[in-house]
MARBA-3410 file (N, C-alpha, C, O; in Angstrom, 1 decimal):
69
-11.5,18.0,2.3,-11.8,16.6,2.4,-11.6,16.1,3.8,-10.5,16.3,4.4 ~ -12.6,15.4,4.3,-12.4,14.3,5.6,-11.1,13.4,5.7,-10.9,12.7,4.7 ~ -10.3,13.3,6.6,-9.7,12.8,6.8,-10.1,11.3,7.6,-9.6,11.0,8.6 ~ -10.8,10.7,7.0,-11.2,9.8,7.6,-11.1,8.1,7.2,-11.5,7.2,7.9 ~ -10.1,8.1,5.7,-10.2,7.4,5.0,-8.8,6.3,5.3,-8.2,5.6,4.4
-8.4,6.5,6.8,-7.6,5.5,7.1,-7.9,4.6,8.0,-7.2,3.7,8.5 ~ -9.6,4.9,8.5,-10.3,3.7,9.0,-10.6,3.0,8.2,-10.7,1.8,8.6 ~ -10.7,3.3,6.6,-11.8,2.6,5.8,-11.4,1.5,5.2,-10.3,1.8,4.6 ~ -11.6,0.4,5.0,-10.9,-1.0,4.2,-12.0,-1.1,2.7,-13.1,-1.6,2.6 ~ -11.4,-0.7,2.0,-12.0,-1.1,0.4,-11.9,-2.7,0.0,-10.8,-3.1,-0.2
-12.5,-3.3,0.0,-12.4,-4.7,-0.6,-13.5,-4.4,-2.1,-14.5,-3.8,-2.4 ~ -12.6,-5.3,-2.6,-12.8,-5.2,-4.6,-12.9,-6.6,-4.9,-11.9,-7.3,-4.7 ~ -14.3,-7.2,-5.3,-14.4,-8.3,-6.0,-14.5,-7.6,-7.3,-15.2,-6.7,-7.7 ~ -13.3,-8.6,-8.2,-13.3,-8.9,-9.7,-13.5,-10.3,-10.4,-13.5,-11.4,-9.8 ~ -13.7,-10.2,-11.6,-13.0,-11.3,-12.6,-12.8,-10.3,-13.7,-13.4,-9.4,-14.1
-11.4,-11.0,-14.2,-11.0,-10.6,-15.5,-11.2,-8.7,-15.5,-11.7,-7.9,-16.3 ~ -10.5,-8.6,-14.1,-11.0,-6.8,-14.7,-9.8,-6.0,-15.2,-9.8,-4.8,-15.2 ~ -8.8,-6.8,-15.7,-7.5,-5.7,-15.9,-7.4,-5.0,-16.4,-6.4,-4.3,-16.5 ~ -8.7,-4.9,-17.0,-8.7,-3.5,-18.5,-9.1,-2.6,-16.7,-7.9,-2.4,-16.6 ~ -9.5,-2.3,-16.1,-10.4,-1.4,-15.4,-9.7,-0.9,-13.9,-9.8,0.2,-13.3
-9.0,-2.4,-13.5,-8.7,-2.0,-11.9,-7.6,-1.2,-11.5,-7.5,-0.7,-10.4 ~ -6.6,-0.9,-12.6,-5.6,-0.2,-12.1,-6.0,1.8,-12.2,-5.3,2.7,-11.7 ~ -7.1,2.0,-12.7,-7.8,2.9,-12.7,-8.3,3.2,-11.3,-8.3,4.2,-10.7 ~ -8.8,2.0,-11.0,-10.1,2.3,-9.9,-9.0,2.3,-9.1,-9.3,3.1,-8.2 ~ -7.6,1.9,-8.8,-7.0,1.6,-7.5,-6.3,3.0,-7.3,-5.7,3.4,-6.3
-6.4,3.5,-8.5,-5.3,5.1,-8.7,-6.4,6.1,-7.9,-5.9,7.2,-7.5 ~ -7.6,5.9,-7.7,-8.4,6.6,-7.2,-8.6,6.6,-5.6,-9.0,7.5,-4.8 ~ -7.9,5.2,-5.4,-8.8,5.3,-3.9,-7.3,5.9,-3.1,-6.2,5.7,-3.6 ~ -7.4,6.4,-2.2,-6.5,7.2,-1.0,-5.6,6.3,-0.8,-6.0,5.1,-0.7 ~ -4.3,6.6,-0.7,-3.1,5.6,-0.4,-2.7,5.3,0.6,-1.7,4.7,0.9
-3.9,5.7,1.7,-3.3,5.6,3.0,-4.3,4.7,3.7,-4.2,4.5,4.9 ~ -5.1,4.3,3.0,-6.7,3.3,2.8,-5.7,2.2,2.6,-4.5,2.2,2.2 ~ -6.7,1.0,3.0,-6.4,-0.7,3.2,-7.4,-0.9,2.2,-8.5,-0.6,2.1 ~ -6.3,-1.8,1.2,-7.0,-2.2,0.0,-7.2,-3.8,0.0,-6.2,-4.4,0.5 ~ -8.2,-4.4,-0.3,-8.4,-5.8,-0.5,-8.9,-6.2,-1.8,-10.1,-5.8,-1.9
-8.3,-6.8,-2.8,-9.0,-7.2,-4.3,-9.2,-9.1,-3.8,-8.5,-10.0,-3.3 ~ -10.4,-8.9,-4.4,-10.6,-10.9,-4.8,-10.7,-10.9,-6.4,-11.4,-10.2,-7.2 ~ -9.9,-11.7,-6.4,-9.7,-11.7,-8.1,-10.3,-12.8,-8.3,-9.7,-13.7,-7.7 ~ -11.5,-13.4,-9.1,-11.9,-14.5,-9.2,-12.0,-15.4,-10.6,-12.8,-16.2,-11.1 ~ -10.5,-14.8,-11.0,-10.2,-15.7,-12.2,-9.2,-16.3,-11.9,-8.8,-16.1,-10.7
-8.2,-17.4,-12.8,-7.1,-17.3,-12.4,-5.6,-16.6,-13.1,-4.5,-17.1,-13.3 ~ -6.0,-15.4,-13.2,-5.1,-14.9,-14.3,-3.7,-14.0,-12.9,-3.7,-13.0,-12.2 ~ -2.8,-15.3,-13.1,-1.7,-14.5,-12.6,-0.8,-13.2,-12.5,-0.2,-12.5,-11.7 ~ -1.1,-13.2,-14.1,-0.1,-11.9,-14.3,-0.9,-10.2,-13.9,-0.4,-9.1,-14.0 ~ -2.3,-10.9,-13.6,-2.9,-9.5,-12.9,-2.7,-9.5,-11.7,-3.1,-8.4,-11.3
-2.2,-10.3,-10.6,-1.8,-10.7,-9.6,-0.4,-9.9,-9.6,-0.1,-9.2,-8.7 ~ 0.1,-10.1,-10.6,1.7,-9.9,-10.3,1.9,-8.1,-10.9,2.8,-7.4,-10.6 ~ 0.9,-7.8,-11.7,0.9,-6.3,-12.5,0.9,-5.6,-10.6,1.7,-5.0,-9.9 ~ -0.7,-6.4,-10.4,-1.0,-5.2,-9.2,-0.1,-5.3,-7.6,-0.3,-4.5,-6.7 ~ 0.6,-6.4,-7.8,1.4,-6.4,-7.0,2.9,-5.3,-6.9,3.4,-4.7,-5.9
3.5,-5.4,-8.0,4.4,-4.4,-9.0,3.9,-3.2,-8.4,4.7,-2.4,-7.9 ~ 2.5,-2.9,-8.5,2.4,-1.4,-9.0,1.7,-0.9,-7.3,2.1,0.0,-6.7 ~ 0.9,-1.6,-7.0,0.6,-1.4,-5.6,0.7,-2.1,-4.7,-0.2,-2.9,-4.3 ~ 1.9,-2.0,-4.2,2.7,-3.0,-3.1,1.6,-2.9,-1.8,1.6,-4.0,-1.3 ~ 0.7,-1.9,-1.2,0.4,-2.1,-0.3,-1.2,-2.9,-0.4,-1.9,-3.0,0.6
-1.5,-3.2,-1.4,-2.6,-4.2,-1.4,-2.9,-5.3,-1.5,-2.4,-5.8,-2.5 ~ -3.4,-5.9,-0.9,-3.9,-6.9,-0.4,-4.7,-8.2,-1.6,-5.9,-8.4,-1.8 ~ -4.0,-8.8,-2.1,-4.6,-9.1,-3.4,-5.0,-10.8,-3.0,-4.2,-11.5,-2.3 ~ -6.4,-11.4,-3.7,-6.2,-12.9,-3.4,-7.2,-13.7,-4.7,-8.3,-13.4,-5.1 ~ -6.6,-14.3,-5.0,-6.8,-15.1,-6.3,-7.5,-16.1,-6.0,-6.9,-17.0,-5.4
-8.9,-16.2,-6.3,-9.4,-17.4,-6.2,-9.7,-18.0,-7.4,-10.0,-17.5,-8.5 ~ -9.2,-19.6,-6.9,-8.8,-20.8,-8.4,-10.2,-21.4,-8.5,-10.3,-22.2,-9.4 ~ -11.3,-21.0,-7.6,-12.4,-21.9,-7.7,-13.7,-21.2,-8.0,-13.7,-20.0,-7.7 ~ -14.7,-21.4,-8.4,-15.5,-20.3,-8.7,-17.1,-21.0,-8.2,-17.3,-22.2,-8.5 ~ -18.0,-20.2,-7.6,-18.7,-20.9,-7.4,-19.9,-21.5,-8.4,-20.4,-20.8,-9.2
-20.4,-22.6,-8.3,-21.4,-22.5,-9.7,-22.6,-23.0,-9.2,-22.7,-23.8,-8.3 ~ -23.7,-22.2,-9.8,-25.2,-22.4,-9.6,-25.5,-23.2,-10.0,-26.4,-23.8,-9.3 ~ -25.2,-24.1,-11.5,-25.8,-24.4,-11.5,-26.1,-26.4,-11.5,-26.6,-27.1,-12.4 ~ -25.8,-26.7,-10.4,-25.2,-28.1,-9.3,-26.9,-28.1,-8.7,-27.3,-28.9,-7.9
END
């Protein structure tokens, strides 16, 4: 395998993915820069993935954009 995956920054847009993300995050290299936008407001997926993977980068957005304005 390439050793290359400590340049790499993963950023992860979600909503509502907690059935799915702690899967996807067991996958990616631990030595990789993780960024999730969580675009619900569900705290306690905030606080699971904070618990479980202290080194990522997690941000909760409370506003959502809407089309249809």
């Amino acid at each position: 395998m390439i050793k290359f995956h400590k340049n790499i920054t993963f950023i992860i847009v979600t909503y509502k993915s907690e059935n799915i993300i702690e899967e996807c995050l067991k996958k990616i290299p631990k030595q990789s820069k993780i960024i999730i936008v969580e675009n619900s407001n569900n705290f306690h997926l905030k606080k699971e993935i904070k618990k479980k993977f202290r080194k990522v980068k997690l941000d909760r957005k409370s506003t959502r954009l809407n089309s249809s304005h």
